[in-house]
N, C-alpha and C positions, 0 to 999 in steps of 0.2 A: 478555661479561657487562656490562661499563661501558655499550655501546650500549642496550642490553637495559634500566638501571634508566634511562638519560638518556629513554629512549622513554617509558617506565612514570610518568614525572614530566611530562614534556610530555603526554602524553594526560588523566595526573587534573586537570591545569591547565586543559586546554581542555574536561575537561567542566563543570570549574566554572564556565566563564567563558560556557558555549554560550549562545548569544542575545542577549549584549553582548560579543561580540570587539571589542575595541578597537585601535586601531592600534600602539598601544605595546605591545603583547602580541606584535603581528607581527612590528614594530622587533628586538624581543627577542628573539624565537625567531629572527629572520633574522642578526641577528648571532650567535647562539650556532651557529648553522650554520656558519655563516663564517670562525669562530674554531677550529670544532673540525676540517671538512673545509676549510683555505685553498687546497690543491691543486686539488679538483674542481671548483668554480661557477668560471662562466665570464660573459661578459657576454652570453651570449645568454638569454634567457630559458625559449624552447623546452630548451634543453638542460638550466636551472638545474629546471625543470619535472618534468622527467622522473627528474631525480634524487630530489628532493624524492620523487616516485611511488614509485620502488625505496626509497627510505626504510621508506617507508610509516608515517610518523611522523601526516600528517594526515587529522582526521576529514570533511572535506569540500575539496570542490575550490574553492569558494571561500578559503576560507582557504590553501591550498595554493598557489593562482595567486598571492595577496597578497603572501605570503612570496619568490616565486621574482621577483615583480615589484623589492621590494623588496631581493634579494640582487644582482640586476642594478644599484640604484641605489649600491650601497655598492664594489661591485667596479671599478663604473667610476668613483667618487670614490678609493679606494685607488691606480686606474692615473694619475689625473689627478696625484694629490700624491706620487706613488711613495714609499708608504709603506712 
């Protein structure tokens, strides 16, 4: 049910926002991924990609890639400063 309204909140967000996504909208939603799944993203992308899919949190693949791009940059700053 929690998945269910976090989805329902991310999607009325990104319709609002279609047509000027901004990067700090990605930033955000990459960390609220990362914060809420810490066990599953991994540094690969392909992988972080695919999870992102089985979400099915995103309304296009661009936006989707953005994210998975960006969960990669944050995992692998986490691993650098062992946080």
């Amino acid at each position: 049910m929690e998945d269910n309204i976090f989805i329902l909140v991310v999607l009325n967000y990104l319709e609002k926002t279609m047509g000027k996504i901004r990067t700090a909208m990605i930033k955000g939603l990459a960390k609220e991924f990362v914060s809420k799944y810490p066990d599953k993203f991994t540094a690969s992308f392909k992988e972080n990609k695919q999870l992102l899919k089985e979400l099915g949190v995103f309304p296009s693949k661009r936006v989707r890639n953005q994210a998975a791009g960006y969960i990669v940059r944050i995992i692998k700053r986490i691993r650098k400063n062992n946080i």
